[in-house]
C-alpha positions in Angstrom: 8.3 4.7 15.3 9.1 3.1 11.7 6.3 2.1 9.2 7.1 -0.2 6.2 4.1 0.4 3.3 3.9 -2.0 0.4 1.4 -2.2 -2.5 0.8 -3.9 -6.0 1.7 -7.1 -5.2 -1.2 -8.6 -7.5 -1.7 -12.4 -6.9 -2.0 -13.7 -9.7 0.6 -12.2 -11.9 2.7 -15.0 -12.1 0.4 -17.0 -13.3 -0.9 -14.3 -15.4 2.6 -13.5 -17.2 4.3 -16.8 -17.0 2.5 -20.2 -17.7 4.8 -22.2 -16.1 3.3 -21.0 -12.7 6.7 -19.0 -11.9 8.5 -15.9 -12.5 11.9 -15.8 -14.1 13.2 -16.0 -10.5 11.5 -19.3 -9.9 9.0 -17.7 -7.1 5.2 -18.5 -7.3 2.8 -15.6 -6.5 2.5 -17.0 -2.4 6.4 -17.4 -2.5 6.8 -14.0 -3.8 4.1 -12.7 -0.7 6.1 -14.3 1.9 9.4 -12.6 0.3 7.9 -9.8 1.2 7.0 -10.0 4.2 10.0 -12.0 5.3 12.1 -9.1 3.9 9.9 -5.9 5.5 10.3 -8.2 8.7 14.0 -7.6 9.0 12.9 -4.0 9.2 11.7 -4.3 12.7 8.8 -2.3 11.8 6.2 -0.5 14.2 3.5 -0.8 11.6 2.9 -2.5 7.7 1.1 -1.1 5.4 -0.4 -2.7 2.8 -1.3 -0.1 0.1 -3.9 -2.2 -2.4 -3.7 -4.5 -5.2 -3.0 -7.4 -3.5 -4.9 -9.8 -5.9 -5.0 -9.7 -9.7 -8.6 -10.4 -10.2 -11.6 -12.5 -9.5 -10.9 -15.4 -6.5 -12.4 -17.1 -4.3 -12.3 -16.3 0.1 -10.5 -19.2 0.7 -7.7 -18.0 -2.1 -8.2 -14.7 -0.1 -7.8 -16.3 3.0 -4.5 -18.2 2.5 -2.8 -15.1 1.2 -3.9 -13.4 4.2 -2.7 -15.9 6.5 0.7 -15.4 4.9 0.4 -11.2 5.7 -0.3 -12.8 8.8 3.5 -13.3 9.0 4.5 -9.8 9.6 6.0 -9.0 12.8 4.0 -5.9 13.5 0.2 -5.1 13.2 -0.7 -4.4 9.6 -3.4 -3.1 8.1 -4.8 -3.1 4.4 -6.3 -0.6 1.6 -8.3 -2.2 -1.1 -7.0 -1.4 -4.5 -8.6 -1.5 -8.4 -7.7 -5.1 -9.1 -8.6 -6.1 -5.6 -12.1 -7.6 -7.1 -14.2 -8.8 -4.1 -17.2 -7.5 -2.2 -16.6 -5.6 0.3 -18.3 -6.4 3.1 -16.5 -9.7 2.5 -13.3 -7.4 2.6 -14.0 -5.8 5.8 -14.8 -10.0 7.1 -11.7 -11.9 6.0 -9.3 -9.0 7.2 -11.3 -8.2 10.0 -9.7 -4.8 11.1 -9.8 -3.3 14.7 -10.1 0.2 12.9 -13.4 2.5 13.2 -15.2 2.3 10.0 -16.9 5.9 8.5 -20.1 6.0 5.9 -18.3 6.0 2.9 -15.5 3.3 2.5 -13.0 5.1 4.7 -11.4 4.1 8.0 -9.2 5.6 10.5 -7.4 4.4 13.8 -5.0 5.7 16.3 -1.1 3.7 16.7 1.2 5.0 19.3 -0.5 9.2 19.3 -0.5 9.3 15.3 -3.7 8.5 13.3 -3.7 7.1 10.3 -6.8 7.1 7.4 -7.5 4.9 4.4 -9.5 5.6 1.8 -10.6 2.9 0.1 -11.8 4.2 -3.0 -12.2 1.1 -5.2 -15.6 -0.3 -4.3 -17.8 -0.8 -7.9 -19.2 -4.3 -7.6 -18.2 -5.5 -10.9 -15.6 -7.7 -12.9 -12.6 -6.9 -13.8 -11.0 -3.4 -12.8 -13.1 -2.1 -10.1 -14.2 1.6 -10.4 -13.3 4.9 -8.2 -15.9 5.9 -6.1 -16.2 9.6 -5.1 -14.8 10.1 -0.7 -17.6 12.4 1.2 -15.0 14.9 2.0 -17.4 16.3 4.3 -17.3 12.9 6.1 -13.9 12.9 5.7 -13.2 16.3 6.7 -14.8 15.5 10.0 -12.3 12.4 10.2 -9.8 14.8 9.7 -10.6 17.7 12.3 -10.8 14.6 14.9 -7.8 14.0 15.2 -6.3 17.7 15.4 -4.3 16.8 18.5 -3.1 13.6 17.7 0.9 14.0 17.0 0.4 13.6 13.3 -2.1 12.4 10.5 -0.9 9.9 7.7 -3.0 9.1 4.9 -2.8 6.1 2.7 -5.3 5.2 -0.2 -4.2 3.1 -3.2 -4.8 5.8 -5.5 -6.9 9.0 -4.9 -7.8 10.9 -8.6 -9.6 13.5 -6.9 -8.4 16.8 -6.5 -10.4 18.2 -4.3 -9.8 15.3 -1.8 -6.1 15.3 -2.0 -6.6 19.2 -1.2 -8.6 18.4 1.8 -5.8 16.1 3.3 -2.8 18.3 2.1 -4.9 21.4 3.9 -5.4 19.7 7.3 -2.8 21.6 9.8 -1.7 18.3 11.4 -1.6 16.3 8.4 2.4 14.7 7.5 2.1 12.9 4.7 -0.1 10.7 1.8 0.4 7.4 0.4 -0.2 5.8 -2.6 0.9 3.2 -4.8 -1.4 1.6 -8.1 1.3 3.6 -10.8 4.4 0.6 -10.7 6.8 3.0 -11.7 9.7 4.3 -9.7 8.7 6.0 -6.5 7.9 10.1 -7.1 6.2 12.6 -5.2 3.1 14.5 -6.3 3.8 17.7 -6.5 1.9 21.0 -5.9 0.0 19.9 -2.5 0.8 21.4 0.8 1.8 17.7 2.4 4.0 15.3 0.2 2.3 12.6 -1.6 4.5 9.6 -2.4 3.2 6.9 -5.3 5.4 3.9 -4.3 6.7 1.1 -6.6 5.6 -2.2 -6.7 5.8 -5.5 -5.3 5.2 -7.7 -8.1 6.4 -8.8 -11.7 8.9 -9.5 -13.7 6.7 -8.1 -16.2 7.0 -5.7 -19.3 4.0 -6.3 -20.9 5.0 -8.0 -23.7 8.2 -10.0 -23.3 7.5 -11.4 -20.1 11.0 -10.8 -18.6 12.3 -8.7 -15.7 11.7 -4.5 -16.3 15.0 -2.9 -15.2 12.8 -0.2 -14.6 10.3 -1.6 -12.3 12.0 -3.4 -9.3 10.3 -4.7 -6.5 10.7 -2.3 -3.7 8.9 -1.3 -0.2 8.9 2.4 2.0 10.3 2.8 5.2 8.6 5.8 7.1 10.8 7.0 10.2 9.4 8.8 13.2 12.5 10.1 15.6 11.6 10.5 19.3 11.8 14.5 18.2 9.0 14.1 15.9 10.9 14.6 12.7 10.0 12.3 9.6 11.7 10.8 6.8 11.3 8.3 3.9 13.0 6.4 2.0 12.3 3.7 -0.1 14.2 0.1 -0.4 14.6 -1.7 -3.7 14.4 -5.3 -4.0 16.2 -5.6 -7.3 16.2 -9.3 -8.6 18.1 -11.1 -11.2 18.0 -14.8 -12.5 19.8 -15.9 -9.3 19.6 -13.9 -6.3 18.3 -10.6 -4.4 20.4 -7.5 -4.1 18.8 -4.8 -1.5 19.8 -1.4 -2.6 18.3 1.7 -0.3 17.5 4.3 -3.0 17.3 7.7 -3.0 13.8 8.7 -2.2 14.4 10.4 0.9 12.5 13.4 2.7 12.4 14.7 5.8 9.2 16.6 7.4 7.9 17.6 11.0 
């Protein structure tokens, strides 16, 4: 089985950064969404990911709705965590992307794709402007999640960003859990360390943007993960950089790499 994740892509940040409506490369925000998923789809993945932040702000369900009609364009099933900038109600979250997943109590759900489970933890669920707030994951809830699936072939957890250490502990202490994914930092892709699983924070899909001179961060390239499942059950990671210039795309497989059964 392969699984592509991708997160941060943030809507809106071309606008945001560039007036002219365009990054440096000449991509609008939608352009930008479809190069993504027209790139993960040469992957030939099993499963998408799509690890939170899509939006950069405040927008209305039909902007909502044409962006997802464009994740709409991946090849395999996907499904979606709900990040920080991701600023819409949730119930009208759970409606646009309309998930075949079993929901819990507490802003976390969980399904089964082909004998591995896989949980989200959508922790960003404040119902204000702006940056939405972290909300506290009933790790008793969760922990029941967890110990349903103990005969599954593997658990994989993805959240856009989990601050709580007690919850990563919980995940990272679960016999049949593999691995935990998150994204929200931008920077390079690095593994948490100190947990019994790894935990991968995952680069973005979004920018050029350096905060100040609005040009491309060498630093910060557009890049996805590619999760590998061999018909032994041994996993390994990597992640793929998009790396863009004025003028074209150069794909450059990195190397973040692990392996783990």
């Amino acid at each position: 089985m392969k699984i592509c994740l991708v997160s941060d892509t943030h809507w809106n940040y071309a606008y945001w950064t560039n007036h002219a409506t365009r990054t440096l490369l000449g991509l609008t925000d939608y352009e930008r969404i479809e190069f993504a998923v027209e790139t993960i789809n040469t992957e030939n993945p099993d499963l998408v990911l799509v690890n939170g932040d899509i939006f950069e702000g405040t927008f209305t369900q039909t902007v909502w709705g044409n962006v997802k009609n464009i994740l709409d364009g991946f090849n395999a099933p996907y499904y979606v965590s709900k990040g920080n900038h991701d600023c819409i109600n949730y119930s009208d979250w759970k409606n646009i992307f309309n998930m075949e997943v079993t929901y819990g109590e507490d802003d976390i759900y969980h399904f089964e794709y082909m004998g591995y489970a896989f949980i989200c933890l959508d922790v960003y669920q404040t119902p204000n402007g702006g940056n939405w707030g972290e909300v506290v994951i009933d790790e008793s809830e969760l922990g029941t999640i967890l110990d349903s699936y103990s005969e599954s072939e593997g658990i994989f957890v993805f959240s856009h960003w989990i601050s709580t250490v007690s919850t990563r502990n919980l995940i990272a202490n679960t016999p049949n859990a593999k691995m935990i994914f998150f994204g929200h930092s931008h920077l390079k892709a690095f593994e948490i360390e100190g947990y019994g699983v790894p935990i991968y924070t995952d680069q973005h899909f979004a920018g050029p943007y350096d905060g100040t001179q609005r040009t491309y961060d060498k630093n910060k390239p557009w890049a996805y993960r590619v999760v590998d499942i061999n018909s032994e059950g041994v996993i390994s990671t990597h992640m793929v950089e998009v790396i863009h210039y004025p003028s074209r795309f150069l794909p450059d497989r990195v190397v973040v790499s692990r392996e783990n059964k």
